[in-house]
ZAVO-679119 format. One record per residue: residue number from 1; residue in three letters; x, y, z of N, C-alpha, C, O in turn. Coordinates in pm, whole numbers, plus 50000, padded with zeros to 5 digits. Layout:
N
<NUM, "ALA", <X, Y, Z>, <X, Y, Z>, <X, Y, Z>, <X, Y, Z>> ...
//
This chain:
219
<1, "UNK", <50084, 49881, 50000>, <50000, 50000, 50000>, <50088, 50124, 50000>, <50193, 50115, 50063>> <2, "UNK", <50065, 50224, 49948>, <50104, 50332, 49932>, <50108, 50434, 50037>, <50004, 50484, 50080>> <3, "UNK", <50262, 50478, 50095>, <50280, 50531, 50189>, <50194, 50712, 50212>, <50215, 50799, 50127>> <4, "UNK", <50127, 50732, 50304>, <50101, 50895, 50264>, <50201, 50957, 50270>, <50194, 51065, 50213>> <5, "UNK", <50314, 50929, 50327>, <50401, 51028, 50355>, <50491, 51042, 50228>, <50611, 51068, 50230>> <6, "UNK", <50415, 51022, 50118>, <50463, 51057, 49958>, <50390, 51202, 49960>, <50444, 51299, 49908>> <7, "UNK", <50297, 51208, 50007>, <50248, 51342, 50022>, <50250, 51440, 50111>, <50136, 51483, 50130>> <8, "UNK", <50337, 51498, 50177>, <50418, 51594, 50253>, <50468, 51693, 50227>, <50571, 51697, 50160>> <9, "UNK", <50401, 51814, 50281>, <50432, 51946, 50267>, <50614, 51942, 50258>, <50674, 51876, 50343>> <10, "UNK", <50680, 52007, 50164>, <50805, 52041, 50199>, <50871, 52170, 50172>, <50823, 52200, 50063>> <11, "UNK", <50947, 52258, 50205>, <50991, 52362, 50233>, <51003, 52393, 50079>, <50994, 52509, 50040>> <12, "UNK", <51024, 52292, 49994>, <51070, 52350, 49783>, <50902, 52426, 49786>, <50895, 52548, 49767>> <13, "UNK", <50797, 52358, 49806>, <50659, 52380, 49759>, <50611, 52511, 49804>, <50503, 52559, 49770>> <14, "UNK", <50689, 52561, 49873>, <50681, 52773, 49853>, <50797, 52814, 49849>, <50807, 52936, 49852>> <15, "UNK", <50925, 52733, 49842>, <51069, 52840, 49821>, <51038, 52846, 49645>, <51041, 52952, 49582>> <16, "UNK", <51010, 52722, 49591>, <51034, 52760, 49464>, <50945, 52838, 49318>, <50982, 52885, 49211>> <17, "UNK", <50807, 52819, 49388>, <50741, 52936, 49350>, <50784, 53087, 49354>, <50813, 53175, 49272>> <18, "UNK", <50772, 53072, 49513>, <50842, 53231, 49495>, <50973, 53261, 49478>, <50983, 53383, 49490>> <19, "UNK", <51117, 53193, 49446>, <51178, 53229, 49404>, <51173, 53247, 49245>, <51281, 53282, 49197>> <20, "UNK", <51091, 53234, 49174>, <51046, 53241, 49013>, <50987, 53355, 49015>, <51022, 53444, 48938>> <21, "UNK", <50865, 53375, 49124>, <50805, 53516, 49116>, <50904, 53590, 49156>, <50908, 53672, 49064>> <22, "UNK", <50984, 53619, 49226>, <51077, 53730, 49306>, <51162, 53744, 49129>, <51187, 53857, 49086>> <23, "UNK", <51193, 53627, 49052>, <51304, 53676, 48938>, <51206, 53727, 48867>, <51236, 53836, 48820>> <24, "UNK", <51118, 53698, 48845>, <51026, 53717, 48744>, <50983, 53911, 48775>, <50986, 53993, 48684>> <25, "UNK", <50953, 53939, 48897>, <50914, 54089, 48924>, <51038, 54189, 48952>, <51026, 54311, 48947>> <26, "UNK", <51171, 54114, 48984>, <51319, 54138, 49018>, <51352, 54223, 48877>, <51343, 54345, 48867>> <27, "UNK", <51383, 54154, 48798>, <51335, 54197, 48676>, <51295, 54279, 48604>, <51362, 54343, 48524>> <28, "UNK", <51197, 54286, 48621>, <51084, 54365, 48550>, <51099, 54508, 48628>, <51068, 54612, 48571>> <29, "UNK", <51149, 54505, 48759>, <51136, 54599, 48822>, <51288, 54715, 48789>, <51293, 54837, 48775>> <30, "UNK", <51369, 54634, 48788>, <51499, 54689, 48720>, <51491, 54753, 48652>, <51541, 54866, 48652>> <31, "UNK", <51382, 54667, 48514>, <51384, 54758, 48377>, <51287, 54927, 48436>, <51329, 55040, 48412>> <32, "UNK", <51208, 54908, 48483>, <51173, 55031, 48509>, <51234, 55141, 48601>, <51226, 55263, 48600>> <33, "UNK", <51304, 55044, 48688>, <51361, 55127, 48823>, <51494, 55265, 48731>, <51509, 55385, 48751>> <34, "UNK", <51556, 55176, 48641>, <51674, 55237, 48557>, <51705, 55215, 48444>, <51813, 55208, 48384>> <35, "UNK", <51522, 55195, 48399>, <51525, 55225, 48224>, <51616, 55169, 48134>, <51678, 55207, 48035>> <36, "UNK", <51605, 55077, 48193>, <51701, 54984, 48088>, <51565, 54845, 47997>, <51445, 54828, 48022>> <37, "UNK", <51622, 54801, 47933>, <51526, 54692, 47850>, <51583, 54569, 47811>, <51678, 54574, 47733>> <38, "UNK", <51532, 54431, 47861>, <51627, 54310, 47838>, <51530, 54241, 47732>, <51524, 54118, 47742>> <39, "UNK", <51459, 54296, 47642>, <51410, 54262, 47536>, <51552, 54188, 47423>, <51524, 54094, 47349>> <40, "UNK", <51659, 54232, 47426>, <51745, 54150, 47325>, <51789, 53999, 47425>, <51833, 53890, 47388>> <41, "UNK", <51772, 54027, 47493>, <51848, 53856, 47578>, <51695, 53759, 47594>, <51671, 53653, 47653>> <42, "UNK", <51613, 53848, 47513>, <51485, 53706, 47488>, <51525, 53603, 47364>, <51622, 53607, 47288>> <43, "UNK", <51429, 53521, 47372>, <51462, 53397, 47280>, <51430, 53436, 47151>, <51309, 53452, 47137>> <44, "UNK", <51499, 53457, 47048>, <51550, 53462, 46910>, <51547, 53368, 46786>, <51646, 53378, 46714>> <45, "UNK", <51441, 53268, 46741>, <51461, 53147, 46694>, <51558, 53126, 46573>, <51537, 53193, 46472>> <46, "UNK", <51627, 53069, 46574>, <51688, 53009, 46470>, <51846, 53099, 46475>, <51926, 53069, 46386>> <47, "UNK", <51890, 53205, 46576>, <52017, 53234, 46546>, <52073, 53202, 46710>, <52025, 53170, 46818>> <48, "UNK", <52197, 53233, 46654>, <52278, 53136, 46788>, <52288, 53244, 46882>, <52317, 53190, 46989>> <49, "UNK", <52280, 53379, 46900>, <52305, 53419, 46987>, <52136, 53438, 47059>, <52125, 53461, 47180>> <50, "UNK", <52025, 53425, 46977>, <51924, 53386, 47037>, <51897, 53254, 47123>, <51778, 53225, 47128>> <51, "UNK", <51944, 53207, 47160>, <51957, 53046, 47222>, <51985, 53120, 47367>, <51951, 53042, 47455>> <52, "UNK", <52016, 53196, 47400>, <52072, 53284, 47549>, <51924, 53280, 47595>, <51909, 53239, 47710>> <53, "UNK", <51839, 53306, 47542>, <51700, 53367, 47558>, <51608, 53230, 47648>, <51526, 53236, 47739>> <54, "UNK", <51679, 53086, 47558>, <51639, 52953, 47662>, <51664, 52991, 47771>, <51601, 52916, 47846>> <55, "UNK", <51734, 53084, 47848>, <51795, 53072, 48025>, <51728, 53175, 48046>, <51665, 53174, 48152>> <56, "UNK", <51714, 53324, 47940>, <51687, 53408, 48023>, <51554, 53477, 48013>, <51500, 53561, 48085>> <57, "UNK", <51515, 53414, 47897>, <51375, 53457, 47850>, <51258, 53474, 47931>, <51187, 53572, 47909>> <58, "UNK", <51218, 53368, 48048>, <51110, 53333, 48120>, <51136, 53422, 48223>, <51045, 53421, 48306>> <59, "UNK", <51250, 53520, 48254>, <51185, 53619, 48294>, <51171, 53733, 48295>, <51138, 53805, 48389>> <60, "UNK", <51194, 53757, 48197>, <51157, 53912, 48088>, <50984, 53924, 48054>, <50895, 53847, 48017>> <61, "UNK", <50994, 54031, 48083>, <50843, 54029, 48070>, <50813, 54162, 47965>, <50902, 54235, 47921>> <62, "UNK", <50678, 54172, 47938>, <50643, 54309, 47851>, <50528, 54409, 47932>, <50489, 54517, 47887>> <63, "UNK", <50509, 54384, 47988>, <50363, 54433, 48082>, <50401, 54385, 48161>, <50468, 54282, 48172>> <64, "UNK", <50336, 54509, 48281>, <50233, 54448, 48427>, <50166, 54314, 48373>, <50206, 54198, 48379>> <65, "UNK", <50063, 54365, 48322>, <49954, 54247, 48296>, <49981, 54107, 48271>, <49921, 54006, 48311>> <66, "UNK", <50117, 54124, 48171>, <50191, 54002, 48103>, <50257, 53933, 48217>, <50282, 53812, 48218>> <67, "UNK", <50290, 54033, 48332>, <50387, 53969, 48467>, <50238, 53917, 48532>, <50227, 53799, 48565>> <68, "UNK", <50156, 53987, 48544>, <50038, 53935, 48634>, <49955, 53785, 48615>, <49913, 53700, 48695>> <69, "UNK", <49954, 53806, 48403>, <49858, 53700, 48378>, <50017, 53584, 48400>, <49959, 53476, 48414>> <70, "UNK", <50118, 53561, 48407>, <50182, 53471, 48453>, <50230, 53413, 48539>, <50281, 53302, 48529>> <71, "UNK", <50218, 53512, 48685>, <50268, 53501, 48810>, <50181, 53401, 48901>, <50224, 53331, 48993>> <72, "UNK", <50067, 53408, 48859>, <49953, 53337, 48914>, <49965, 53213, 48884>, <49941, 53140, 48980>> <73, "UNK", <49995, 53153, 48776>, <49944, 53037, 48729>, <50114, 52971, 48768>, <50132, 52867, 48832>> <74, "UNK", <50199, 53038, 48726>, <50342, 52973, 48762>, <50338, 52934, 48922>, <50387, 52823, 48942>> <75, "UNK", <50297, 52992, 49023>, <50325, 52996, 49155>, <50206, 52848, 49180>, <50242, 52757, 49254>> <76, "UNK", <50078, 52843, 49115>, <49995, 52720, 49153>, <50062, 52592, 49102>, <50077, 52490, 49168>> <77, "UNK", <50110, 52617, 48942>, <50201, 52491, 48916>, <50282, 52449, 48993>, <50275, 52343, 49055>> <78, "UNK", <50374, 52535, 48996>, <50538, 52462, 49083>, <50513, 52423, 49197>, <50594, 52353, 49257>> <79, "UNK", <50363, 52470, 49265>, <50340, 52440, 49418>, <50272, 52311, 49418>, <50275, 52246, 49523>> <80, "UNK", <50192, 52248, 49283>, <50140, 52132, 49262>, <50294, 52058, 49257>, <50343, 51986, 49344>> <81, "UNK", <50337, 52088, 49165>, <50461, 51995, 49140>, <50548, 51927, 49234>, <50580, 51808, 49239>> <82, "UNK", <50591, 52055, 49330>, <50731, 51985, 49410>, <50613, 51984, 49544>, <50669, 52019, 49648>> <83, "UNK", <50455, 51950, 49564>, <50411, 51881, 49653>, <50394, 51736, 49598>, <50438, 51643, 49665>> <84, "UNK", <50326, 51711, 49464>, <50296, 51614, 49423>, <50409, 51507, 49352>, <50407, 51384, 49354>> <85, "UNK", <50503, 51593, 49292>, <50629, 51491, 49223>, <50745, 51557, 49247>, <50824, 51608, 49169>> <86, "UNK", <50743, 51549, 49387>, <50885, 51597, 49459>, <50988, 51514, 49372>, <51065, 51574, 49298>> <87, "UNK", <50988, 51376, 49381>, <51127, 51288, 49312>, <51148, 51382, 49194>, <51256, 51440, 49210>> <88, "UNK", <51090, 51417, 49088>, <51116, 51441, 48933>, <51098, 51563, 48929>, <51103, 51609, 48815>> <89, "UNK", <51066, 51683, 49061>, <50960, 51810, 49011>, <51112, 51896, 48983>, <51097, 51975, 48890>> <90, "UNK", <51237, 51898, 49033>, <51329, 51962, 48948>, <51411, 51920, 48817>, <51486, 51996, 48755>> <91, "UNK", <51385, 51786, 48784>, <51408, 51762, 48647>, <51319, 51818, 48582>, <51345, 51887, 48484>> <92, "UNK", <51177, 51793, 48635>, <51059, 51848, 48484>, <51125, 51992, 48482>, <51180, 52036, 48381>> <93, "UNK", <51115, 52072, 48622>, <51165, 52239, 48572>, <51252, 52255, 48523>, <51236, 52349, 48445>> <94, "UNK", <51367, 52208, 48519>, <51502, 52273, 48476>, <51536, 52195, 48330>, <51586, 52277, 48253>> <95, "UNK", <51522, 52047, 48261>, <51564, 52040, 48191>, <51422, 52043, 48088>, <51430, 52051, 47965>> <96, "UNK", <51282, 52034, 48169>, <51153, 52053, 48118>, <51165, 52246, 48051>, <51128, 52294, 47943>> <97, "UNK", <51213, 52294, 48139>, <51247, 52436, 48073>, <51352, 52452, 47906>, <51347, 52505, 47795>> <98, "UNK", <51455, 52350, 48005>, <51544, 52393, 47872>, <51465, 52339, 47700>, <51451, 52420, 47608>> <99, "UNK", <51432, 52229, 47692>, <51364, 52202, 47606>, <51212, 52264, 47542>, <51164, 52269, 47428>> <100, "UNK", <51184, 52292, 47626>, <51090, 52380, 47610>, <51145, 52506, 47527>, <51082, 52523, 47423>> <101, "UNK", <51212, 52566, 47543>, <51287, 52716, 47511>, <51384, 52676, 47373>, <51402, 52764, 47288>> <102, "UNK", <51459, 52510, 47351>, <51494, 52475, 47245>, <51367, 52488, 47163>, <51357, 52585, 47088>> <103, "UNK", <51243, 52375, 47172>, <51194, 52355, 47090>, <51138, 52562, 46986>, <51140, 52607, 46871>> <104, "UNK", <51103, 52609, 47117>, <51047, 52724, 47079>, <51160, 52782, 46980>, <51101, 52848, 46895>> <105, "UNK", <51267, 52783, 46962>, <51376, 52862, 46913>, <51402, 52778, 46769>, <51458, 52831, 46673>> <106, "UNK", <51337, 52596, 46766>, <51335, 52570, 46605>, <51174, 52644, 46578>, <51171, 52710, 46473>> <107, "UNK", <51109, 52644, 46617>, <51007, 52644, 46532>, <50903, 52782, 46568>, <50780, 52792, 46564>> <108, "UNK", <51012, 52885, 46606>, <50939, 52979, 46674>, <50915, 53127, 46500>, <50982, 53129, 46397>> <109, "UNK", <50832, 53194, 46529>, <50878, 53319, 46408>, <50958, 53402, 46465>, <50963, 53417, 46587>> <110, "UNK", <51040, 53475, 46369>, <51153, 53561, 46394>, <51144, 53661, 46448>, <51154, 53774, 46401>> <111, "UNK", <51119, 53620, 46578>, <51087, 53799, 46683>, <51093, 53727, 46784>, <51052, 53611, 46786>> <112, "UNK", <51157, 53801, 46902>, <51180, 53790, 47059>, <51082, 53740, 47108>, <50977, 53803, 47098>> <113, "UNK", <51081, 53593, 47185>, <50996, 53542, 47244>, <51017, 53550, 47400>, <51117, 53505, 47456>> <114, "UNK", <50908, 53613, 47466>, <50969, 53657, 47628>, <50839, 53597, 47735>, <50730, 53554, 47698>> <115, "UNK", <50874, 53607, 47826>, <50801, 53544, 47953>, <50783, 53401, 48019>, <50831, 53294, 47981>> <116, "UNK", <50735, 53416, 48081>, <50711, 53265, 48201>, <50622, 53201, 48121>, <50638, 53085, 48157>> <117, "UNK", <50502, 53199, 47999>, <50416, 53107, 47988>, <50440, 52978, 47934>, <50373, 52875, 47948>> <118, "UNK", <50580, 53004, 47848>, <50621, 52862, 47803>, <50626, 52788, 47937>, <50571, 52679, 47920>> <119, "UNK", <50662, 52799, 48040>, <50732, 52711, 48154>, <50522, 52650, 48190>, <50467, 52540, 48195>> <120, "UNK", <50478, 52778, 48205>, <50306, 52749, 48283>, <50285, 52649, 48216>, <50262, 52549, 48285>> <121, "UNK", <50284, 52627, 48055>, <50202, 52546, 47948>, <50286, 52414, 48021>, <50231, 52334, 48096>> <122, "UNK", <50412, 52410, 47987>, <50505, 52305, 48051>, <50485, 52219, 48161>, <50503, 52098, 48162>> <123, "UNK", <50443, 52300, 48267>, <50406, 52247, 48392>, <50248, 52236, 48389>, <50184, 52156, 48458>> <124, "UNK", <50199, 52318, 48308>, <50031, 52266, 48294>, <50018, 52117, 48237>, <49930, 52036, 48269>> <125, "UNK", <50133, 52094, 48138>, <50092, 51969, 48047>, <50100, 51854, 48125>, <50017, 51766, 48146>> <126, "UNK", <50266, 51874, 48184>, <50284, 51778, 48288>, <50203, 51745, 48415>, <50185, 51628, 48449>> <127, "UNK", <50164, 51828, 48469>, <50056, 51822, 48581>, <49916, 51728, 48535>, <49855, 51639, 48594>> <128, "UNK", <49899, 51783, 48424>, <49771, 51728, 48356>, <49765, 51575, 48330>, <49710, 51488, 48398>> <129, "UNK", <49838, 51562, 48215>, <49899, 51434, 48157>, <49895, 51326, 48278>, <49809, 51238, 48291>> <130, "UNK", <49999, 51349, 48359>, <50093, 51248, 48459>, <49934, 51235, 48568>, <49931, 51152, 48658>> <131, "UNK", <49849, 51299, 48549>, <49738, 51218, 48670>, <49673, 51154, 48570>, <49623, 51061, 48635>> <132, "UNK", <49642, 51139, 48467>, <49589, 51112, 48355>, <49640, 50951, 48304>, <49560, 50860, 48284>> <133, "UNK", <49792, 50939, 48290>, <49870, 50842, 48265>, <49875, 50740, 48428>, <49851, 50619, 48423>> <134, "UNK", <49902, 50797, 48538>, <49922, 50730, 48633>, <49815, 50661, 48680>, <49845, 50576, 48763>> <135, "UNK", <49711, 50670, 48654>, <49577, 50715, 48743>, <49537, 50643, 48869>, <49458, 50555, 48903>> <136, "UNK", <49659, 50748, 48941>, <49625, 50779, 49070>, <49522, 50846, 49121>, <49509, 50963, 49084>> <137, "UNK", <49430, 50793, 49209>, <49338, 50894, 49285>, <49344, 51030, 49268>, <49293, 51111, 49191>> <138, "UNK", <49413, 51033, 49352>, <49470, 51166, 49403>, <49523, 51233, 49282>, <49434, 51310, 49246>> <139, "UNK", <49610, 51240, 49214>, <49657, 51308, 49080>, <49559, 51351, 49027>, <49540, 51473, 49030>> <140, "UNK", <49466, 51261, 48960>, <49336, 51220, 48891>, <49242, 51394, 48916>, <49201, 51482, 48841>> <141, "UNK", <49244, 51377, 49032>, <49146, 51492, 49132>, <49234, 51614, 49089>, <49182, 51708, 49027>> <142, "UNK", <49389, 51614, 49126>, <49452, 51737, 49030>, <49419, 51767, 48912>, <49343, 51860, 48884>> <143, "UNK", <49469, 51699, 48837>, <49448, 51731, 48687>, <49304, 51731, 48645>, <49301, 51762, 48526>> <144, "UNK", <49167, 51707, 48697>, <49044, 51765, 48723>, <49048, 51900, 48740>, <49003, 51961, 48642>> <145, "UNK", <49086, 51972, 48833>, <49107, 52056, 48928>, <49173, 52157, 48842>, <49109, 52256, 48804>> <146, "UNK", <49332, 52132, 48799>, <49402, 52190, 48642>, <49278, 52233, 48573>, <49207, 52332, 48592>> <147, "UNK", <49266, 52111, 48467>, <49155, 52151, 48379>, <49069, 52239, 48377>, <49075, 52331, 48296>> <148, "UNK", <48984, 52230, 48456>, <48859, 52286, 48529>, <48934, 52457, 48524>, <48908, 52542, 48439>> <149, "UNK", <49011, 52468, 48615>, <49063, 52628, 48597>, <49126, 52675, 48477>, <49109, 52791, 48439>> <150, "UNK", <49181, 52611, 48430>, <49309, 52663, 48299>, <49257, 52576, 48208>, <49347, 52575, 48124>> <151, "UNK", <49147, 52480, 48153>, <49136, 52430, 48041>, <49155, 52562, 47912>, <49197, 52524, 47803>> <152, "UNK", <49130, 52681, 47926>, <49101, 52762, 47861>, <49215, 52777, 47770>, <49211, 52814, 47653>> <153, "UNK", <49335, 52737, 47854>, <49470, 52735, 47836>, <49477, 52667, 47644>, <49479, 52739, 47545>> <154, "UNK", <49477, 52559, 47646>, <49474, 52480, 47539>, <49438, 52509, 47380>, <49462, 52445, 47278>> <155, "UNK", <49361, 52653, 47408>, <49307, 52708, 47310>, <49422, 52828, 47271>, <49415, 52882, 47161>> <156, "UNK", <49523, 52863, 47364>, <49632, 52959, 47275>, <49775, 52835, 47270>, <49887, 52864, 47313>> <157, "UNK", <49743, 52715, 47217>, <49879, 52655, 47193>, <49873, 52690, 47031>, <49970, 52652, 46965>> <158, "UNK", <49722, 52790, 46935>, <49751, 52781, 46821>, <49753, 52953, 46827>, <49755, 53028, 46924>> <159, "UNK", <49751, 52981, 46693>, <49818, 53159, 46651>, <49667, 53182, 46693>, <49607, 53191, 46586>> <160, "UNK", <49585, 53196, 46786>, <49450, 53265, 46776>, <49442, 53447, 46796>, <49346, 53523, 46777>> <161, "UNK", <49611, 53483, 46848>, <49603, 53632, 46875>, <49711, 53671, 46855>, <49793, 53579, 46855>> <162, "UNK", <49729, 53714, 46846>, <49872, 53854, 46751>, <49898, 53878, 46852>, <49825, 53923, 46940>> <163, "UNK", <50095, 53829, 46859>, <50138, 53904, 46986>, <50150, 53820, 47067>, <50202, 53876, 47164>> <164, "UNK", <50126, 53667, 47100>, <50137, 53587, 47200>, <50225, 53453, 47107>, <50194, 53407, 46997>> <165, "UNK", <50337, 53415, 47192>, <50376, 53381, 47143>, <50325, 53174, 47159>, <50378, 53089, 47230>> <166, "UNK", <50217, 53160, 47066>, <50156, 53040, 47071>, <50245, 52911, 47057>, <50206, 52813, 47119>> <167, "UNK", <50414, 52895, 46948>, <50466, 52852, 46952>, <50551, 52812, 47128>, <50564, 52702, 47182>> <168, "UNK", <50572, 52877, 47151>, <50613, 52919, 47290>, <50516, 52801, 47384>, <50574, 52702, 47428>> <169, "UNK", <50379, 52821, 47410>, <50269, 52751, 47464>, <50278, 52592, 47393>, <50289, 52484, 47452>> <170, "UNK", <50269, 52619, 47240>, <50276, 52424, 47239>, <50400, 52361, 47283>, <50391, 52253, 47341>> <171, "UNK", <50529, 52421, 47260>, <50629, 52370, 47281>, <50647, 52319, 47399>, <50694, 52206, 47414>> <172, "UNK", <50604, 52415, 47519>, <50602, 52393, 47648>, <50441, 52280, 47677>, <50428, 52220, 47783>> <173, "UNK", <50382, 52274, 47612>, <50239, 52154, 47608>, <50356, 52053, 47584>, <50413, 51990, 47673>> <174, "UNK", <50378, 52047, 47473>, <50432, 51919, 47434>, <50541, 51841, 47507>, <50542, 51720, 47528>> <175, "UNK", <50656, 51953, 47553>, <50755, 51888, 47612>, <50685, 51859, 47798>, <50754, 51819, 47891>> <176, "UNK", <50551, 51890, 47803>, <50477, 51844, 47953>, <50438, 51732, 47929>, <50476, 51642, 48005>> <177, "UNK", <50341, 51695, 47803>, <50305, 51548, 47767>, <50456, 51497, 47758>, <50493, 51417, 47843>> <178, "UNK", <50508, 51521, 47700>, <50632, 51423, 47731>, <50713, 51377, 47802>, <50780, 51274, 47794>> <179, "UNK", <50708, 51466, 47884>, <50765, 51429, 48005>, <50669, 51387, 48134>, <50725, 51362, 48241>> <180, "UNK", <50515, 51378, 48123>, <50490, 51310, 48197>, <50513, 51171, 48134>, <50565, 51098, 48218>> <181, "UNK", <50491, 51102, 48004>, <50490, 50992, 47953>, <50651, 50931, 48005>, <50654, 50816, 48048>> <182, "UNK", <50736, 50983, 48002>, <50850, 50948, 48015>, <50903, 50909, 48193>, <50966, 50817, 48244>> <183, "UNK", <50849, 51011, 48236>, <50857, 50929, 48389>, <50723, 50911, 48452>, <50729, 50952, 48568>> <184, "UNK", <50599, 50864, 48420>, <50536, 50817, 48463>, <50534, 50696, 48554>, <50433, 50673, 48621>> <185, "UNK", <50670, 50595, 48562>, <50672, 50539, 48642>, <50746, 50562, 48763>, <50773, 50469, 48839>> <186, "UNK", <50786, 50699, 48791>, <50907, 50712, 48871>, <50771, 50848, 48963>, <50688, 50910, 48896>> <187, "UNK", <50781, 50857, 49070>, <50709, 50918, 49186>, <50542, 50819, 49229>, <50543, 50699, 49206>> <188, "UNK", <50439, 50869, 49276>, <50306, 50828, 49319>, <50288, 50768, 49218>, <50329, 50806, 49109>> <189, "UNK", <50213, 50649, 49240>, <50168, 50540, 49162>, <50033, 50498, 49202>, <49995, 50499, 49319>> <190, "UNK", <49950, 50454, 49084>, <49828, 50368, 49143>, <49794, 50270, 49272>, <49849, 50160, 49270>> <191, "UNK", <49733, 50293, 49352>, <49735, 50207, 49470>, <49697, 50049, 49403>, <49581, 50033, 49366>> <192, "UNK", <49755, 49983, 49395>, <49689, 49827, 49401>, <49644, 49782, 49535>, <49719, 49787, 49633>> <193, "UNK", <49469, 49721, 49543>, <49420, 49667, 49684>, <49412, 49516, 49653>, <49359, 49453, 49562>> <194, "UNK", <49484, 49481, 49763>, <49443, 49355, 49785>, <49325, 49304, 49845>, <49309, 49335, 49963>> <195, "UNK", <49242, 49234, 49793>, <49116, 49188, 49896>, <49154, 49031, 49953>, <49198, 48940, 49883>> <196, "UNK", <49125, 49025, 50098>, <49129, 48935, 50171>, <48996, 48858, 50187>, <48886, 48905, 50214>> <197, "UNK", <49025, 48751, 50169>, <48908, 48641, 50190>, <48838, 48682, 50339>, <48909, 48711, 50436>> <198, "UNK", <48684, 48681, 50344>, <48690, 48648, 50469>, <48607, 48518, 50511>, <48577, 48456, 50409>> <199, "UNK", <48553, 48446, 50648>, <48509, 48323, 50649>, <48363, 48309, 50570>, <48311, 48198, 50580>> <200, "UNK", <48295, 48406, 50495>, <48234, 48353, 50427>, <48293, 48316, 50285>, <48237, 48229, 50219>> <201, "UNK", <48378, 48366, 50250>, <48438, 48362, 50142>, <48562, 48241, 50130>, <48659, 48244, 50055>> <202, "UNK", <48530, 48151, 50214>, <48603, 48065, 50251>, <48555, 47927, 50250>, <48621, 47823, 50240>> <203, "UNK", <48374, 47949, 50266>, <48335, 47812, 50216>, <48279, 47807, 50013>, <48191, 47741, 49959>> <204, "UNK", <48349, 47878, 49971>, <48339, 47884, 49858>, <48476, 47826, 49819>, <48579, 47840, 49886>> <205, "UNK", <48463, 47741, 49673>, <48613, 47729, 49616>, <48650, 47825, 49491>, <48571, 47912, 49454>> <206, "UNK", <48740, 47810, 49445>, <48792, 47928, 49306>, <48695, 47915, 49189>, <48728, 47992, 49099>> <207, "UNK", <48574, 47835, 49158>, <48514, 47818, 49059>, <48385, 47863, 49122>, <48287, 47851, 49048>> <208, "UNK", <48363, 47915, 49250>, <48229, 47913, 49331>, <48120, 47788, 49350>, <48002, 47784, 49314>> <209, "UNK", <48183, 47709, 49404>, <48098, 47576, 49440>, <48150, 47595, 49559>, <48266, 47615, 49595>> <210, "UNK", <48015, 47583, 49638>, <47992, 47548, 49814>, <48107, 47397, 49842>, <48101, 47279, 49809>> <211, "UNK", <48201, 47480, 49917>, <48276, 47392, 49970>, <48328, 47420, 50141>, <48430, 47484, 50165>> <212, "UNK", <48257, 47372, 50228>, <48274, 47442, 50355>, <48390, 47323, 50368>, <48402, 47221, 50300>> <213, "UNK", <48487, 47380, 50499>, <48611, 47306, 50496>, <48567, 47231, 50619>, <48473, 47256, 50693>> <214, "UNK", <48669, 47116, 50625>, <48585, 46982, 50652>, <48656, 47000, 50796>, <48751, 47074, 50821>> <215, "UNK", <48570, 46892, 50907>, <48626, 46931, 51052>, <48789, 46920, 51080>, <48849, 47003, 51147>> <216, "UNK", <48853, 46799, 51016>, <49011, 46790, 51017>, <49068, 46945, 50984>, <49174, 46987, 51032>> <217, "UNK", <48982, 47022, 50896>, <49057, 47100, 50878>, <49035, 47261, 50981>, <49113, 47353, 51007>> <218, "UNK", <48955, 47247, 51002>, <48884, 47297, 51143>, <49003, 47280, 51267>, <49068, 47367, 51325>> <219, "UNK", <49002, 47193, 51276>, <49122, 47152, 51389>, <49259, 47189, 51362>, <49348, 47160, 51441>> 
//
């Protein structure tokens, strides 16, 4: 049976949210504090000095709004994550990021791709997927829960609006389905129950014919 203590608050499940929000507004706050602009160290597809933009892109922002509509949803992911798949929740972020930010850079259009939503889509997919694939209880009820709030999400992995970078969103979808598929067997797993006979279930045999056990065996 499956231990609960797979599910345990731990000190990552608010350091590492908010250390993403703190870079993410750290940031942003710079550029205004002393007018400076880190719009060139965003992700660049297809030239090599755009590839910088994989590390530094997610937290450059263009707006308040753009910091706002991302701060929210990044801080509920990572707090699902490193509660629910502590074993894997800094592989999915860190090398789930880097790929994410590759894929966007083959197949992105030729203009600066900036902010946290590639990582959200990323950790949305994975969150989603991996209760989906595992089907664990408990996960199951997450990725319900996901859906239900952010299904809405799914609808900008295509060009539906000028200005968002949709490539950005599938890349980070895709490399979440994939990486839940890929370690789906490694953290919380399906409970298997065993059922135990009990003495009525005992004068029955494996084909169900009444077989009460005989007094020798009584003794």
């Amino acid at each position: 049976m499956e231990k609960e203590s797979r599910f345990t608050y731990s000190k990552n499940v608010f350091r590492m949210p908010m250390l993403l929000i703190f870079l993410m507004w750290f940031v942003y706050w710079v550029e205004i504090k002393w007018g400076v602009n880190y719009l060139s160290y965003g992700l660049y597809p297809r030239t090599f000095v755009g590839l910088r933009g994989i590390f530094f892109s997610p937290f450059i922002h263009a707006s308040i709004s753009h910091l706002v509509n991302n701060s929210i949803p990044i801080v509920v992911f990572t707090g699902i994550l490193f509660y629910f798949y502590r074993e894997i929740a800094f592989r999915v972020l860190v090398l789930g990021g880097f790929f994410t930010g590759l894929c966007t850079w083959l197949i992105g259009v030729s203009a600066y791709h900036i902010g946290m939503s590639g990582l959200v889509y990323l950790l949305f997919g994975f969150i989603f997927f991996s209760g989906v694939l595992r089907k664990h209880y408990r996960l199951i009820a997450v990725s319900l829960v996901v859906i239900f709030l952010y299904g809405s999400m799914f609808w900008y992995v295509f060009p539906i609006e000028e200005g968002i970078s949709w490539e950005g969103h599938l890349s980070g979808l895709s490399v979440g389905f994939t990486f839940a598929i890929l370690y789906r067997k490694i953290g919380p797993q399906k409970v298997a129950y065993i059922f135990k006979k009990d003495a009525f279930d005992l004068l029955f045999d494996e084909e169900g014919n009444f077989n009460p056990p005989s007094k020798e065996e009584d003794v």
